[in-house]
C-alpha positions as CSV (number, residue, x, y, z in Angstrom):
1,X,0.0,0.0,0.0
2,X,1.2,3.2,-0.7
3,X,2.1,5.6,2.2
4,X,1.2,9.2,1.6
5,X,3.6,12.3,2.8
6,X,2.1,14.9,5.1
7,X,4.4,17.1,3.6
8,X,6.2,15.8,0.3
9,X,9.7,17.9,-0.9
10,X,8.5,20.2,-3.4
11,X,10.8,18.3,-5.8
12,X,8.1,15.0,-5.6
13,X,5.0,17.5,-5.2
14,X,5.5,19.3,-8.2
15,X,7.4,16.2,-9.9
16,X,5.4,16.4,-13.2
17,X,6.0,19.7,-13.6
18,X,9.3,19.6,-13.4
19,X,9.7,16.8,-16.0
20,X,7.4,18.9,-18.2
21,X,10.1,22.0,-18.1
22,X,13.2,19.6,-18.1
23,X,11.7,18.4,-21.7
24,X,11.1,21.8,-22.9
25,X,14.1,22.8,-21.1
26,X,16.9,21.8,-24.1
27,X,18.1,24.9,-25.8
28,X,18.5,27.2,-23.1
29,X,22.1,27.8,-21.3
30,X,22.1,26.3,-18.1
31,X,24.8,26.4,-14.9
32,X,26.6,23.5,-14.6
33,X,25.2,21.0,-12.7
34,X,21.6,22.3,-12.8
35,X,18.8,20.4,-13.6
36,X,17.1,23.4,-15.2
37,X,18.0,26.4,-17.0
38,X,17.2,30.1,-15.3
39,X,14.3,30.6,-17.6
40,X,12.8,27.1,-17.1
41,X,13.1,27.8,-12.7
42,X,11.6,31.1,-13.2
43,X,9.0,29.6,-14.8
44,X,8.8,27.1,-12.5
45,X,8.6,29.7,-9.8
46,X,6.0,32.2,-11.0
47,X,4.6,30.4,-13.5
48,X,3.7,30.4,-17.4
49,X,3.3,28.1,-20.3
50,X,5.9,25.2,-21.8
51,X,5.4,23.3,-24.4
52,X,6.6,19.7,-24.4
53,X,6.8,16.8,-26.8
54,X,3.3,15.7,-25.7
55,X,1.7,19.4,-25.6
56,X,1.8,22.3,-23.8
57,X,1.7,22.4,-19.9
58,X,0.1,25.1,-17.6
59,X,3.0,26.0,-14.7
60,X,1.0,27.5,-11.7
61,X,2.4,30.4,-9.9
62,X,4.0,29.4,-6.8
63,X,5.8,32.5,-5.1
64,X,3.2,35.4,-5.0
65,X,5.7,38.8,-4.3
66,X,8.3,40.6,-6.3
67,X,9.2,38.9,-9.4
68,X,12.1,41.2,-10.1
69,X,13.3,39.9,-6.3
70,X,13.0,36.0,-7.9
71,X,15.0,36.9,-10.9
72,X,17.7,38.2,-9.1
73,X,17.7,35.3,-6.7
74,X,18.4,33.4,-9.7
75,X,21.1,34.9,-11.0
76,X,22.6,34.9,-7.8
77,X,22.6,31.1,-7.1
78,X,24.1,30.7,-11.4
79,X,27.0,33.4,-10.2
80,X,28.0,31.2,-7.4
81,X,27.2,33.5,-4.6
82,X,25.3,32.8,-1.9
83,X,21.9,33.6,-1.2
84,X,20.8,35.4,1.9
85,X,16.8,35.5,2.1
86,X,15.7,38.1,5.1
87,X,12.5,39.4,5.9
88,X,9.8,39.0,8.5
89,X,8.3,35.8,9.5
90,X,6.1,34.2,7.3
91,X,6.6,36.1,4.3
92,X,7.5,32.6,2.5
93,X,11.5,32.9,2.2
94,X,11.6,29.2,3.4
95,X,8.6,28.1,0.3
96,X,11.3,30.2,-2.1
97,X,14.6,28.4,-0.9
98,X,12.9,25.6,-1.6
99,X,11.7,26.0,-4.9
100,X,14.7,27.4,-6.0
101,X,16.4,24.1,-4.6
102,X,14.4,22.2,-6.3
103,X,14.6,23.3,-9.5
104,X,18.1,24.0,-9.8
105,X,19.4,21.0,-8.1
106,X,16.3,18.6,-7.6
107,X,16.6,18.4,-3.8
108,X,15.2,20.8,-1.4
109,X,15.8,18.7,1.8
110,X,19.5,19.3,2.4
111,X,19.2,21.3,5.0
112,X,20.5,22.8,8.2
113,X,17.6,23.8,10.9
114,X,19.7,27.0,12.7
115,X,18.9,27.3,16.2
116,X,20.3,28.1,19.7
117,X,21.6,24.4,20.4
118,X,23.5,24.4,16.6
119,X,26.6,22.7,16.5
120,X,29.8,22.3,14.0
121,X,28.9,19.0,13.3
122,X,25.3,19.4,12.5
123,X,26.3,21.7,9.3
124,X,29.9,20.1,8.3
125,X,30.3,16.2,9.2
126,X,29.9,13.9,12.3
127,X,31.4,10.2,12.8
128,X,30.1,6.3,13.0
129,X,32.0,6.3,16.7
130,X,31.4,2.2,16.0
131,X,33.6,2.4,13.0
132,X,35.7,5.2,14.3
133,X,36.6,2.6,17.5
134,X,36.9,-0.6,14.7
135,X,38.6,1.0,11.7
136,X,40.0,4.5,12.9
137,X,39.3,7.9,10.8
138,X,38.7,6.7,7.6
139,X,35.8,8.1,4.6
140,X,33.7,5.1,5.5
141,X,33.2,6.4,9.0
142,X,32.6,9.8,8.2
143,X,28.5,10.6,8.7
144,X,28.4,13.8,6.2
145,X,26.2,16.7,7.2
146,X,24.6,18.8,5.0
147,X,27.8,21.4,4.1
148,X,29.3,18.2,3.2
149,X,26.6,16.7,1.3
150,X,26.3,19.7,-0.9
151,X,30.1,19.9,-1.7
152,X,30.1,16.6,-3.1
153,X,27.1,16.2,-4.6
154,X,27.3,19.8,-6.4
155,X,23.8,21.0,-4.9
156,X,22.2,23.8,-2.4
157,X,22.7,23.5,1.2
158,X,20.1,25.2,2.9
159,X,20.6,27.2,6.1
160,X,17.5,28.0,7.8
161,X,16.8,30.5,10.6
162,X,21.2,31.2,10.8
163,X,20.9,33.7,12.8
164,X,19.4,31.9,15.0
165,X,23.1,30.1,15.6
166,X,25.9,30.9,17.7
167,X,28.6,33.2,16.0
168,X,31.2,30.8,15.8
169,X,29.0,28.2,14.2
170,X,27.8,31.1,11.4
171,X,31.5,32.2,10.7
172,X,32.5,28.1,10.3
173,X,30.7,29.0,6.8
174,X,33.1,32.2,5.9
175,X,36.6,29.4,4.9
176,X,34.2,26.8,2.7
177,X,31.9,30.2,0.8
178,X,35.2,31.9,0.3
179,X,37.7,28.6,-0.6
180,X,35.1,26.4,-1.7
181,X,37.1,23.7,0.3
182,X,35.7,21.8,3.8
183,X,39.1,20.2,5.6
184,X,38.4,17.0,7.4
185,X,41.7,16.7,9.3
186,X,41.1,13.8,10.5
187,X,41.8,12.1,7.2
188,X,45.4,13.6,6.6
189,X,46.1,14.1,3.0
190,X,42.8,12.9,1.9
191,X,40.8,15.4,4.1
192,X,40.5,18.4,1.5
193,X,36.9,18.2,0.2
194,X,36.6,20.5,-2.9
195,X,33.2,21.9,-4.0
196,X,31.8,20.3,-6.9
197,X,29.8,23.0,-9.7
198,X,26.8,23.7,-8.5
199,X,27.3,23.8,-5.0
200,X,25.8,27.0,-3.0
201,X,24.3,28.0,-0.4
202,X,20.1,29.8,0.4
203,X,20.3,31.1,3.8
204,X,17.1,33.0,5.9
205,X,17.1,35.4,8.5
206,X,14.0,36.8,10.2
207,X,14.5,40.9,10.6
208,X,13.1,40.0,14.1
209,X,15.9,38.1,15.0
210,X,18.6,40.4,14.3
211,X,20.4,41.5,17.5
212,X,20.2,37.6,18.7
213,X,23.3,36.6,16.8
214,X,24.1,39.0,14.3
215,X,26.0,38.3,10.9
216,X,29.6,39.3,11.1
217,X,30.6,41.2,8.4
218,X,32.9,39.0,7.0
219,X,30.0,36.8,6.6
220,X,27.6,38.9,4.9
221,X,29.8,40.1,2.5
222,X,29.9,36.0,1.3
223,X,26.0,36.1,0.2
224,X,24.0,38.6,-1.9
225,X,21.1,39.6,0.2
226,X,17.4,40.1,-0.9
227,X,14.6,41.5,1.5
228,X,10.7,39.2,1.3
229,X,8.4,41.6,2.1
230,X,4.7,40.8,3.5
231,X,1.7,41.0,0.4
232,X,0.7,44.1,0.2
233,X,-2.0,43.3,-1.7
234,X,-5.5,42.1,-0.1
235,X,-6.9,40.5,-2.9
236,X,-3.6,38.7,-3.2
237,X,-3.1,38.3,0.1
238,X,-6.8,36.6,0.3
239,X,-6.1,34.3,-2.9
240,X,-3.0,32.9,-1.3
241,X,-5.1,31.9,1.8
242,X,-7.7,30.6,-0.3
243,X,-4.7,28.3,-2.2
244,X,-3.3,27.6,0.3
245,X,-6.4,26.4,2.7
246,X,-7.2,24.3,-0.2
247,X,-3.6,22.6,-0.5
248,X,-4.6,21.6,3.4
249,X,-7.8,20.9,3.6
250,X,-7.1,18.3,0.3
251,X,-4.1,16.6,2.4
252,X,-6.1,16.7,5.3
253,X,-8.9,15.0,3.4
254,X,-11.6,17.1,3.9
255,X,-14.2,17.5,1.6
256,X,-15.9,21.1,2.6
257,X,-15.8,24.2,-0.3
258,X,-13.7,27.0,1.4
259,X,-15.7,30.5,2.3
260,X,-14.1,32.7,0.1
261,X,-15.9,35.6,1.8
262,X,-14.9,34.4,5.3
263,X,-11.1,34.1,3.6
264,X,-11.6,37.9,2.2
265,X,-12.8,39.3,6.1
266,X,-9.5,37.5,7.3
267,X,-7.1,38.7,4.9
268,X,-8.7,42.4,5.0
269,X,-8.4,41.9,9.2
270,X,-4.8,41.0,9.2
271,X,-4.1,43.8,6.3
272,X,-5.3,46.5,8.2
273,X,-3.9,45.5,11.8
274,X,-0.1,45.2,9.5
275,X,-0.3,48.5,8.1
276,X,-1.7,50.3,10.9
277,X,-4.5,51.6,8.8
278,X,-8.2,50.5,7.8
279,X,-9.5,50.8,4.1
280,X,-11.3,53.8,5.3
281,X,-8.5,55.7,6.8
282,X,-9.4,54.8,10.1
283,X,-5.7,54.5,12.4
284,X,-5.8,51.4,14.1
285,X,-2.9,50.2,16.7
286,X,-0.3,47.2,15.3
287,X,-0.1,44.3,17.4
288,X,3.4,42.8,18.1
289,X,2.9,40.1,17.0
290,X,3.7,38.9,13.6
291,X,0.9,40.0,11.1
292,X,1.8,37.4,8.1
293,X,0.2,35.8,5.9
294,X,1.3,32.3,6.8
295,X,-0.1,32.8,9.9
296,X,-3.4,34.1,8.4
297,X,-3.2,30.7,6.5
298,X,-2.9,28.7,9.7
299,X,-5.8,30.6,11.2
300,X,-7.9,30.3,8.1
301,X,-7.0,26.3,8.2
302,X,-7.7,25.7,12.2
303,X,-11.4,27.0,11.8
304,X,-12.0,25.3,8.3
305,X,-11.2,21.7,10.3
306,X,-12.7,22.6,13.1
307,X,-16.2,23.4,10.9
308,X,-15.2,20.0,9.3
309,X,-15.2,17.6,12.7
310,X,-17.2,19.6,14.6
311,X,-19.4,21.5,12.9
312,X,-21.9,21.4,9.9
313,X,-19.2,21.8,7.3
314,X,-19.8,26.0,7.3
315,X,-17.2,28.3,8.3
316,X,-18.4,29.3,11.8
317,X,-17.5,33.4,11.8
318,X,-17.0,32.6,16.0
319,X,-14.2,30.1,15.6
320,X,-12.6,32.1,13.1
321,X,-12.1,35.3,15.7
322,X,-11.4,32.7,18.7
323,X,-8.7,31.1,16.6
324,X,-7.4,34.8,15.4
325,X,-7.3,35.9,18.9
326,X,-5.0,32.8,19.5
327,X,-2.8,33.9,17.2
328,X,-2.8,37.5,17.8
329,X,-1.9,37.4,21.3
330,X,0.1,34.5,21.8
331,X,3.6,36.7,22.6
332,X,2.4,39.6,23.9
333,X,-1.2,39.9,26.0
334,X,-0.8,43.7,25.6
335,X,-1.9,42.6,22.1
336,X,-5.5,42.0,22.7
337,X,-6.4,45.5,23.6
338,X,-5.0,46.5,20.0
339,X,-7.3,43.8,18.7
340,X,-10.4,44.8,21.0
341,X,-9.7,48.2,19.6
342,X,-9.8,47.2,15.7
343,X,-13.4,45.5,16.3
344,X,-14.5,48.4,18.1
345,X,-13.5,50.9,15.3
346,X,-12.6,49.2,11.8
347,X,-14.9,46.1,12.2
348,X,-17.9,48.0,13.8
349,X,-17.5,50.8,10.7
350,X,-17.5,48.3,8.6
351,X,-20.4,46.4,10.1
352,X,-22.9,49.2,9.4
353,X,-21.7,50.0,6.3
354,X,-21.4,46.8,5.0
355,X,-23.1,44.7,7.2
356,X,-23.7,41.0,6.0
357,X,-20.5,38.4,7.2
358,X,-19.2,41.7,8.6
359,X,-22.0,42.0,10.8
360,X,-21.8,38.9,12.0
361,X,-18.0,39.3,12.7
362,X,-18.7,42.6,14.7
363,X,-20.9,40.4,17.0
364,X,-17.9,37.9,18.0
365,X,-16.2,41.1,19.6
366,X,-18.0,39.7,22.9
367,X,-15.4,36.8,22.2
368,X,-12.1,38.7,22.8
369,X,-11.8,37.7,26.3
């Protein structure tokens, strides 16, 4: 029986389609060692038309944002400099390092995790202590990590949340992005490991990490950095949730039709409370927390299962403010007085001007408790 992925590596989700643009993909110039050419992963990216031997093939758009900013991106990764995705959270750098990996190299799992508890030997190599004790430093008893891996095999390594790491472990990168070389001393003569074409690396930073453990300078000046910013956009903003919800609800399997008019109320609510400012010029306090539209997605998700196991299969408008407040105030309860304040003023305006799901969202303000 086949055993289904909660989460397949965009390389087997989108599998077909990148067949479809490797056939199509024969007379364009492509970095060595890349599956696909910097046309065929733009398209792959943001989407377009390809015709193959056996017709022509819709590409869906996959990034939603600045398709200047996924150009560049590109041409980064085919110039052999690393790529340094920052931004706030949720503003889908991680979805973008992987697509990119996946299309250039055809493996988006290499990766490193960054986090407070990071070691050396989580990004370069580790050793089989058994065969360490039986044989002594030798290749077979080298376990590589993903610095390592990448080298060898000629692909991304992907360096999530880095500045998130200790210092020391971040500047460990600086030798292997400026040498292209990873010594193993262990091994004596045979412990230089030389970077294979196509080897880089995609790192992310959240802007709200920065003072936690900073970027040296020496190690910034090793990538080419590009700023995700949030969608600015509602009607985007409120198609990406509606995508997205879908995506879950069809791995989840359930079978309800997502509200799109319960999708638009969310992506208007966490629009206004990011900018600060209501359709209507109405000021409106930011919350701390962070505003994005992954989040929205998440929010948008919990209250379409919850309709599905508990409910009649309609989006409930009372879940949907329980499950925002939840998300609104989990770092900071100075947070729901912003948000009591936004249903008193933008959602109320709304309300009587509007009226209809709006109205019935004004009346869940009794839930912000």
């Amino acid at each position: 029986m086949e055993q289904k992925l909660i989460k397949p590596p965009v390389e087997i989700r989108y599998a077909d389609e990148l067949e479809a643009l490797k056939s199509a993909d024969t007379d364009n110039k492509k970095p060595q060692n890349w599956k696909l050419s910097p046309k065929a992963v733009r398209t792959f990216i943001l989407g377009g038309k390809v015709q193959t031997p056996n017709g022509t093939v819709d590409i869906p758009k996959k990034f939603y944002g600045n398709d200047a900013l996924v150009e560049r991106c590109i041409i980064t990764l085919a110039g052999n400099r690393g790529l340094m995705l920052v931004g706030e959270p949720g503003t889908a750098k991680t979805m973008l390092s992987e697509l990119l990996s996946a299309a250039c190299c055809g493996s988006s799992t290499n990766t490193v995790q960054g986090t407070a508890g990071t070691t050396e030997d989580m990004i370069k190599y580790s050793w089989n202590y058994a065969l360490l004790l039986s044989k002594g430093p030798c290749r077979e008893a080298l376990v590589p990590a993903p610095l390592l891996v990448g080298m060898e095999q000629g692909i991304f390594a992907r360096f999530e949340e880095i500045t998130r790491t200790p210092a020391e472990i971040q500047d460990s990168l600086i030798s292997v992005m400026s040498d292209q070389i990873l010594n193993i001393p262990e091994l004596g003569d045979d412990g230089l490991v030389f970077a294979r074409p196509g080897f880089n690396i995609i790192g992310t930073a959240n802007t709200r990490d920065k003072g936690v453990n900073e970027m040296s300078g020496a190690l910034k000046r090793r990538f080419n950095f590009e700023t995700v910013e949030p969608v600015r956009d509602v009607r985007l903003e409120k198609a990406i949730i509606v995508r997205e919800a879908e995506n879950l609800a069809a791995a989840g399997h359930i079978d309800m039709p997502v509200d799109t008019d319960a999708a638009e109320l969310l992506a208007v609510t966490y629009h206004e409370l990011r900018e600060g400012v209501t359709a209507e010029g109405t000021i409106v306090e930011k919350p701390s927390a962070v505003m994005s539209t992954a989040e929205a997605v998440s929010v948008f998700y919990q209250t379409i299962s919850h309709s599905w196991y508990y409910g009649n299969g309609k989006t409930d408008i009372g879940i949907l403010t329980e499950n925002l407040l939840g998300a609104v105030c989990k770092e900071n309860k100075n947070d729901l007085e912003k948000l009591k304040g936004y249903f008193r003023t933008a959602v109320k305006e709304k309300s009587a001007k509007v009226g209809g799901l709006w109205k019935e969202y004004s009346e869940t303000a009794k839930l912000l408790k």
